[in-house]
C-alpha positions in Angstrom: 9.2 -30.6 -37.1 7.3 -27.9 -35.8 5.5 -27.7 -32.5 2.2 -28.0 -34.5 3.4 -31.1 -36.6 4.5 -31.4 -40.4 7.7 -31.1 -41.5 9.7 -27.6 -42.4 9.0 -28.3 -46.5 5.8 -28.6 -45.7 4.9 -25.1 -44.2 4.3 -22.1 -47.3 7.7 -19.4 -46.6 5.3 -16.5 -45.2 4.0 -19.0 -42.4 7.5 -20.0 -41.1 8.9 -16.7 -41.3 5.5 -15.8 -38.9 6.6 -18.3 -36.6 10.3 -17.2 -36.5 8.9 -14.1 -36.1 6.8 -15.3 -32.9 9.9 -16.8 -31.4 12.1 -14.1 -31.3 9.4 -11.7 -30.3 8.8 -14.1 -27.3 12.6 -14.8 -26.6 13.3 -11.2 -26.1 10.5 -10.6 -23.9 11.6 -13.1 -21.9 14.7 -11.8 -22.0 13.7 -8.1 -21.1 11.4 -9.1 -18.2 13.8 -11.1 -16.5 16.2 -8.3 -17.1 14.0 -6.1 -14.9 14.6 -8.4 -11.7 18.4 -7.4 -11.8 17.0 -3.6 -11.8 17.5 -2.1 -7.9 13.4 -1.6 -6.6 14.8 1.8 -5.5 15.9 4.6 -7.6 14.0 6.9 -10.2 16.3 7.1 -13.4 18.3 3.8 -14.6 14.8 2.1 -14.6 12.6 4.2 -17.3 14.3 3.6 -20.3 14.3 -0.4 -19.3 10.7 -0.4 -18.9 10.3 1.5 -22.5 11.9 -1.0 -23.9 10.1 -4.3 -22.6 6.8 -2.7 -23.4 7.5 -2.3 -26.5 8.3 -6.0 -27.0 5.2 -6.5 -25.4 3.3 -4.7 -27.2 4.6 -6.2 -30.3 4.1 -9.7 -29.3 0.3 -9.5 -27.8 -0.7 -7.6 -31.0 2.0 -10.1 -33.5 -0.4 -13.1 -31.6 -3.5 -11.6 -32.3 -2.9 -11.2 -35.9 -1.5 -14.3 -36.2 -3.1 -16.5 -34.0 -4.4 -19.3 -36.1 -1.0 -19.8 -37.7 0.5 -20.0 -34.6 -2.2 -22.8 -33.5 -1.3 -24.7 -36.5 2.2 -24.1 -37.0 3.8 -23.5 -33.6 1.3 -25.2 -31.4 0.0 -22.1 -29.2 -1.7 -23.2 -26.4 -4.1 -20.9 -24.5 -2.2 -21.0 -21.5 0.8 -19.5 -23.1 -1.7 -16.3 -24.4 -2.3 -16.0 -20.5 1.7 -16.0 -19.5 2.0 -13.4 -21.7 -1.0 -11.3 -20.8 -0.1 -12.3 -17.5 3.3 -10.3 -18.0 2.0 -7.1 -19.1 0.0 -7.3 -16.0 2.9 -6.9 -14.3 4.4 -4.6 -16.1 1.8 -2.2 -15.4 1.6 -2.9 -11.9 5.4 -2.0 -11.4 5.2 1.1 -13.3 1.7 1.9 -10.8 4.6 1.2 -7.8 7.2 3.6 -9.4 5.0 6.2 -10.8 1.7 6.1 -8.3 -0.4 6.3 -11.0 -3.8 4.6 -10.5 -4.2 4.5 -14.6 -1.5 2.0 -14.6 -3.2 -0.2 -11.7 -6.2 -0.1 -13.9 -4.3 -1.2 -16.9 -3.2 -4.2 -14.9 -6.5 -5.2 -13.9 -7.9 -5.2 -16.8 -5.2 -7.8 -18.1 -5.9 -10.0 -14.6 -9.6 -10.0 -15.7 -9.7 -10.4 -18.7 -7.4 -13.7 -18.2 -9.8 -14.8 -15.7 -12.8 -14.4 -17.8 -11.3 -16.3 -21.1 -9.9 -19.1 -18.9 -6.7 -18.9 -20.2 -4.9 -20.9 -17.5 -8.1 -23.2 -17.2 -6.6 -26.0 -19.2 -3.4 -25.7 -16.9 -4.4 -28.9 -14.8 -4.0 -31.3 -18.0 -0.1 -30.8 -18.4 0.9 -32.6 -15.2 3.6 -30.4 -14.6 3.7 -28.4 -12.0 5.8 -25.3 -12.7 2.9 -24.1 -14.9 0.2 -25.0 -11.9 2.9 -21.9 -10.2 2.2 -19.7 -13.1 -1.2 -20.0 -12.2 -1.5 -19.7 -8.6 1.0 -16.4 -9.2 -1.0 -15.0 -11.6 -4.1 -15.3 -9.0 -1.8 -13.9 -5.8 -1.4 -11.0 -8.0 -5.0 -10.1 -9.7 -5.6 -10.4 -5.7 -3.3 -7.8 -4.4 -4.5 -5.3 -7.2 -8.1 -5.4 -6.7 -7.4 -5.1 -2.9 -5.9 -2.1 -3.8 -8.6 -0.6 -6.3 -10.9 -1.8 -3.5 -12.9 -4.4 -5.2 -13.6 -6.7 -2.3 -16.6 -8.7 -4.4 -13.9 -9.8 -7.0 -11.5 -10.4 -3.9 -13.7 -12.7 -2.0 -14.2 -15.1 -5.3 -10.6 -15.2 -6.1 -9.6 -16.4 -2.8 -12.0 -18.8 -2.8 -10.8 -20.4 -6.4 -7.2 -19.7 -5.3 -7.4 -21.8 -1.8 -9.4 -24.5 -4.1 -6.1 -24.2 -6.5 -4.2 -24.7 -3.9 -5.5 -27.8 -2.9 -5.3 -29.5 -5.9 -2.0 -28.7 -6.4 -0.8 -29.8 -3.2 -2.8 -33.1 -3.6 -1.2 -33.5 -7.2 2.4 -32.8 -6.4 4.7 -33.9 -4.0 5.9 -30.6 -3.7 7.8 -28.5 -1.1 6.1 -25.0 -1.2 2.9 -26.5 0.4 3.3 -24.4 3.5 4.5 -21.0 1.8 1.3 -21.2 -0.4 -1.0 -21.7 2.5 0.1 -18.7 4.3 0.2 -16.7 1.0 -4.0 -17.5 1.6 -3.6 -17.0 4.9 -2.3 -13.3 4.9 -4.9 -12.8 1.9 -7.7 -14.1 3.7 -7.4 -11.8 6.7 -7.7 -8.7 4.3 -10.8 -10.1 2.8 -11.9 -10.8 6.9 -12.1 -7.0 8.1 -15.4 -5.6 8.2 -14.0 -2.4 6.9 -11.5 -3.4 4.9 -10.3 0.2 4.6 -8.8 -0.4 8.0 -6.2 -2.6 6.1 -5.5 -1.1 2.8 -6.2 2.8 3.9 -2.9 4.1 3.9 -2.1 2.4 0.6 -5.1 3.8 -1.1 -4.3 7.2 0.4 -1.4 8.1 -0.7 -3.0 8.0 -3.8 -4.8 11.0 -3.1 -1.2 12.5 -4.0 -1.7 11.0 -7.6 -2.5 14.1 -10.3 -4.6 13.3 -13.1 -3.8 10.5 -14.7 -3.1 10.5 -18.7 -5.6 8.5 -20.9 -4.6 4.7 -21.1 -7.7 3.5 -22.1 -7.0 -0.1 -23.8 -8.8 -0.9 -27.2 -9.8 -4.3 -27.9 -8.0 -6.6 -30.5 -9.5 -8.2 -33.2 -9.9 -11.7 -31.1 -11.8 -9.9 -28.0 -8.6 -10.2 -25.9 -7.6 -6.4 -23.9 -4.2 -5.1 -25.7 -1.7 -3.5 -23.8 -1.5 0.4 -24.6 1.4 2.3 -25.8 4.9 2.4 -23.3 3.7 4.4 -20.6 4.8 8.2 -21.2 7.0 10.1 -18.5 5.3 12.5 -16.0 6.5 13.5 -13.0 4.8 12.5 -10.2 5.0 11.9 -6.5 7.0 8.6 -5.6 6.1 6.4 -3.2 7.9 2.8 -2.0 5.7 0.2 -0.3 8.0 -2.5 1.9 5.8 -5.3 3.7 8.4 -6.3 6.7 11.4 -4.7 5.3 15.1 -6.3 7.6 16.5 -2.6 8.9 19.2 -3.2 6.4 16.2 -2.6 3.3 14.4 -0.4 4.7 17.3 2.3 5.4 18.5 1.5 1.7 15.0 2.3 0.7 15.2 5.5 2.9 18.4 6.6 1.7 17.4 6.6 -2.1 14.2 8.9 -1.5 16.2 11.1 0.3 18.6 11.4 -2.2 16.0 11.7 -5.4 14.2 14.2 -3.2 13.7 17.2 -5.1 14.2 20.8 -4.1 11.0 22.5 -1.6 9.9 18.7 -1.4 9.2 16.4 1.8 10.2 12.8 2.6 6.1 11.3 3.4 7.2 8.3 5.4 4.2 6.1 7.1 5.0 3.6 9.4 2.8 1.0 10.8 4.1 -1.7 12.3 4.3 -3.5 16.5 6.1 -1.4 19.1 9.6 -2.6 20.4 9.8 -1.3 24.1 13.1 -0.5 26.4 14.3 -3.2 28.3 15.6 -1.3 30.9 16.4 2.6 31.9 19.9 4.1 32.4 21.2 7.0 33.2 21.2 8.2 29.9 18.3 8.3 27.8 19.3 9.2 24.2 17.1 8.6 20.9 18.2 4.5 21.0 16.8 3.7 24.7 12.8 4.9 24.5 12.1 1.8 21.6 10.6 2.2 18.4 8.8 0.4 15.8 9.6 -3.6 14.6 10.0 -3.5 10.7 10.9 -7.3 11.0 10.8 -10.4 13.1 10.7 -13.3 11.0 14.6 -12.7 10.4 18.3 -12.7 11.9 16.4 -13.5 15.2 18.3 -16.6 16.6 18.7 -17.2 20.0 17.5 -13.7 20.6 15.8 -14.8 23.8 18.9 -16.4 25.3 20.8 -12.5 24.4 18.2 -10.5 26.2 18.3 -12.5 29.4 22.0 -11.8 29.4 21.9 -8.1 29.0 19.5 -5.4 29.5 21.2 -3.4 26.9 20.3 -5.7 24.4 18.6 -3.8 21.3 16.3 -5.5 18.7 17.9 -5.4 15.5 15.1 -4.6 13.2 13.8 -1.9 15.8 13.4 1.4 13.8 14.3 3.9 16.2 13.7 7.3 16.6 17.4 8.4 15.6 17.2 6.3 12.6 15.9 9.2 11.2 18.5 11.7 12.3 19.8 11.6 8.9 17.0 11.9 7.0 16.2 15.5 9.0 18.7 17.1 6.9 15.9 18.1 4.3 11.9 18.6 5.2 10.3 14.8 6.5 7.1 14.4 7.8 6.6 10.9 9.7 3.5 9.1 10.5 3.8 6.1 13.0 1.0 3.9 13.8 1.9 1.6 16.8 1.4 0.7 20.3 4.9 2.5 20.8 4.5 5.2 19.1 5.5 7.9 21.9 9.1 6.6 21.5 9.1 9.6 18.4 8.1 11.7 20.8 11.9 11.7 21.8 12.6 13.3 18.8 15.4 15.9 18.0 15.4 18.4 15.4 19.1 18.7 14.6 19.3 20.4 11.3 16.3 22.7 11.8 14.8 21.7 8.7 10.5 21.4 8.9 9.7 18.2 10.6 6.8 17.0 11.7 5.9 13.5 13.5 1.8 12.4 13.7 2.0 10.0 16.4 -0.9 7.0 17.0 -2.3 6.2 20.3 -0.6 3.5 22.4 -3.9 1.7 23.2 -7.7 2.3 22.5 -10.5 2.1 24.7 -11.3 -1.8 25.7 -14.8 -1.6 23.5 -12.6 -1.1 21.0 -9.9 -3.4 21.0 -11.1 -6.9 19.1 -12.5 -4.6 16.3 -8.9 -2.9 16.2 -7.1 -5.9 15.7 -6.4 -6.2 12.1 -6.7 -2.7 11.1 -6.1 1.0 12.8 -8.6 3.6 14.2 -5.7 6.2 14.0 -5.2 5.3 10.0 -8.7 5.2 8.9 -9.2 8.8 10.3 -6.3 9.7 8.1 -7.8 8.5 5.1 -11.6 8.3 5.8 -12.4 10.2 8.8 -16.5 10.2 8.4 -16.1 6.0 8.4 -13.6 6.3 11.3 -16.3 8.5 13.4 -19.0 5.9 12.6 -17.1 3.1 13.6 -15.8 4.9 16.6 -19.6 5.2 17.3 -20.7 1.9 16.2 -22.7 3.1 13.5 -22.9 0.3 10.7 -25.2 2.0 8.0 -26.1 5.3 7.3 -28.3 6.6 4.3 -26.5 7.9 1.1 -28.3 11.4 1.8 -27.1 11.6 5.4 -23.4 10.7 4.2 -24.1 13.7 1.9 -24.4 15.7 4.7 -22.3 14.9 7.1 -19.2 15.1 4.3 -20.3 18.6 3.5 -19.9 19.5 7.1 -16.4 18.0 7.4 -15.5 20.3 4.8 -16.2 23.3 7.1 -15.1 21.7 10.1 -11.4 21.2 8.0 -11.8 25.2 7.3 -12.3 25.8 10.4 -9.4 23.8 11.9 -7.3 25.3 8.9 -8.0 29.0 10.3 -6.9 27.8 14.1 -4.2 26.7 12.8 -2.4 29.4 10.8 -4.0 32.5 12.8 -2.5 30.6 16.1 0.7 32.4 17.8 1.4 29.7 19.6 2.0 26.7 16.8 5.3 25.4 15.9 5.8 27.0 12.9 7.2 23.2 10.8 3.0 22.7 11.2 2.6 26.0 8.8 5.3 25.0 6.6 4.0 21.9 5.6 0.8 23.9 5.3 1.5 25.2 2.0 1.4 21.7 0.4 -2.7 20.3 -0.4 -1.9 16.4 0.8 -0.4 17.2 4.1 -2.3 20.1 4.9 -5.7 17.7 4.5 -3.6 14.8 6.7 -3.1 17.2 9.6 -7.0 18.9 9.7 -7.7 15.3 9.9 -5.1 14.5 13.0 -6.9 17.1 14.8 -10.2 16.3 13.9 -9.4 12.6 14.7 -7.4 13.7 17.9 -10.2 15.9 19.1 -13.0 13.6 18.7 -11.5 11.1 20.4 -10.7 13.4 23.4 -14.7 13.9 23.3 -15.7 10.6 23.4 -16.8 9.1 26.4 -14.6 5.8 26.0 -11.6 7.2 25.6 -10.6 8.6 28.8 -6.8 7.6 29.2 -4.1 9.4 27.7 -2.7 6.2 26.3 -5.7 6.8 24.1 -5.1 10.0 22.5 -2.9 10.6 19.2 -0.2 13.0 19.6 2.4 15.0 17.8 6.3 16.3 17.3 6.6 19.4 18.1 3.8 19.0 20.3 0.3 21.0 19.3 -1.2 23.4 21.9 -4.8 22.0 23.0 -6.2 25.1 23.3 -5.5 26.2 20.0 -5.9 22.9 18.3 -7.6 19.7 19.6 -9.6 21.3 22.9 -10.7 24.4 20.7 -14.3 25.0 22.0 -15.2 26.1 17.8 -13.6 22.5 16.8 -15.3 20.5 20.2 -18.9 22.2 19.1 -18.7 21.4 15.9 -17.6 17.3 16.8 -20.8 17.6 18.8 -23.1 18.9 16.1 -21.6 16.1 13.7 -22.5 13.5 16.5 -25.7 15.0 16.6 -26.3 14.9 13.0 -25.9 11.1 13.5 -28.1 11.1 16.4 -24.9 9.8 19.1 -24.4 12.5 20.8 -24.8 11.2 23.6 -21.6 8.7 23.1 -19.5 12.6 23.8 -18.5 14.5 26.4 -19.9 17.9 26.1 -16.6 19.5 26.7 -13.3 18.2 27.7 -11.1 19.2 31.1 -7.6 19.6 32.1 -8.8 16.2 34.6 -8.2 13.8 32.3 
């Protein structure tokens, strides 16, 4: 029998051999993609020829089904839901290659598979089975068409899928006696508190920035199949591109494994990018030593391995969290160029850096605390970050501003422009600036992240609400003022931008060695 009903005899030869055809094309897909979870996430070279390979089953199979489809309703029994695993798949295919490659095309390419599930309801019929492994399917597929259009910024898509994922969600939970009740509330949980931020660059900014280091991207533009439904393009072709790892509450133990394998796939006149943003661990006491292990550092983890860690500390003022990323962590890594970015209420513990190997090295360093105006709105996203990536949003929102007119935007972008020129020139006519600040000049991408740290640093030395140190950004090696954030060209032109906006009055008119 076959799934669609009749007997063997009964089906014509070419039929059959379609369906064999099917099943092999979907048992080695299967096959392939599962392959690709024993793959290590780091690591540039054993991957690529993997990937080749399980698109090209893909590929086959989406277009074999299209051609084919009304045998395979007949014959095999192909159920709509099965379409979506499949298109569900290349999704993900194309999402992973975006994470190894940072190429936006490929994040496209995976939204257009998400949406285009979404709007044939291929998982709609789902809810009849009564089984509740392929309810899973479903509720994956949505946690994942979530987390890309966070990423391509598409909050209006964002804010509808949360609301039919917490309604699948419920229904599944009422349905099924099941045990992942709690692990699929918090998945909506997390999700819902991207979709809460008012700017919801504040969350995703760093992620979306670091595509800035993208080139162009190569033409993937999907054609449509006969049937309406998006076909996957051709294997992704090999560039070389700028790679980037993204670790949400890595243990110590995967984040320095992650750290180790960019260093080592570094290539020659490059520099290790590493953005941290994450709570502060502080000392727990002071000896007479202080080396780069006793200032604190950055928590990349505490959900795990933390077991009567209370009862530890009380016992001994030595005691060191685990998962603290420390400022000599790093050590290693400043055998070749690295330029660090820590967001964090402790970020001054990379102050106490030291620069063994005399390679360029460069640390952008958060402020501790912001001004108490400023705190709730702070909360679930940074000030510090969203200067790095958007600094005209970051001023506005540092000034309360809401709305502005698309002309006024206009303008005030177009003064940025000279106001990074103008920063730039400082910068490399200074005799005074550490010369790892000039090195990393030469490169577009961090030459545009440090105009911005001193833009962001001097405007918020300017503002009026920001009067404690604890509220000021710094760096490793430390910048001069004078020649940097307190320049009186850089200060005048921070006061002709807030005047542009009409808030000048929210600014100092110059800033003092008193504060």
């Amino acid at each position: 029998m076959t799934a669609g009903g009749g007997t063997d005899d009964d089906i014509p030869l070419g039929e059959r051999k379609t369906v064999t055809d099917f099943c092999y094309l979907l048992d080695k897909s299967k096959q392939l993609f599962n392959g690709l979870r024993d793959l290590p996430q780091y690591g540039q070279k054993q991957w690529q020829s993997y990937f080749g390979r399980t698109f090209d089953v893909y590929t086959k199979l989406w277009k074999f089904q299209q051609q084919h489809r009304q045998i395979l309703d007949n014959r095999y029994g192909l159920k709509r839901w099965q379409i979506g695993e499949i298109a569900s798949k290349i999704g993900q295919l194309y999402y992973h290659y975006y994470l190894r490659t940072s190429e936006t095309s490929y994040l496209n390419e995976a939204f257009s598979f998400y949406s285009a599930i979404r709007q044939r309801a291929y998982y709609s019929q789902v809810t009849k089975e009564d089984r509740p492994e392929l309810v899973v399917k479903k509720l994956r597929y949505y946690a994942r068409y979530i987390v890309v259009c966070l990423l391509l910024n598409k909050m209006d898509i964002v804010r509808d899928l949360v609301k039919e994922l917490s309604d699948e969600i419920e229904d599944y939970t009422h349905r099924f006696n099941t045990e992942d009740q709690l692990e699929w509330n918090l998945v909506l949980q997390e999700v819902a508190a991207f979709v809460e931020v008012k700017f919801s660059e504040l969350t995703i900014d760093m992620f979306r920035m670091l595509q800035a280091l993208e080139r162009e991207p190569i033409n993937l533009t999907s054609q449509l199949g006969k049937t309406g439904s998006q076909e996957p393009t051709e294997k992704p072709s090999k560039r070389e591109n700028p790679h980037k790892y993204l670790l949400y509450k890595p243990t110590f133990s995967q984040l320095y494994t992650f750290l180790s394998a960019s260093f080592k796939e570094l290539p020659g006149n490059s520099v290790l990018l590493v953005y941290l943003s994450a709570t502060g661990v502080f000392p727990t006491g002071r000896c007479d030593y202080e080396g780069p292990y006793d200032f604190g550092g950055v928590l990349t983890n505490n959900n795990r391995d933390t077991g009567n860690m209370d009862v530890i500390q009380k016992r001994s003022n030595s005691f060191k969290e685990m998962h603290c990323l420390h400022p000599g962590d790093f050590f290693p890594f400043t055998r070749k160029p690295l330029f660090l970015i820590v967001d964090s209420s402790n970020s001054i513990a990379y102050k106490n850096f030291i620069n063994l190997f005399g390679q360029p090295l460069v640390c952008l360093l958060s402020p501790t605390a912001y001004p108490k105006g400023l705190q709730d709105q702070t909360q679930r996203g940074s000030l510090f970050t969203l200067f790095l990536y958007n600094p005209l949003m970051a001023f506005l929102f540092m000034c309360r501003l809401t709305s502005m007119r698309k002309g006024l935007w206009d303008k005030c972008q177009e003064y940025l422009l000279k106001i990074y020129r103008d920063i730039a020139h400082l910068l490399t006519k200074s005799r005074t600036v550490d010369q790892a600040f000039l090195q990393f000049f030469g490169d577009d991408f961090l030459r545009l992240l440090l105009t911005r740290f001193v833009l962001c640093s001097a405007s918020m030395r300017l503002h009026k609400m920001f009067r404690e140190t604890r509220n000021y950004p710094e760096t490793y090696p430390q910048l001069q003022k004078e020649d940097s954030v307190e320049n009186p060209i850089i200060q005048n032109h921070i006061l002709e931008l807030a005047s542009i906006l009409d808030v000048r009055n929210l600014f100092l008119e110059k800033t003092t060695d008193d504060y």
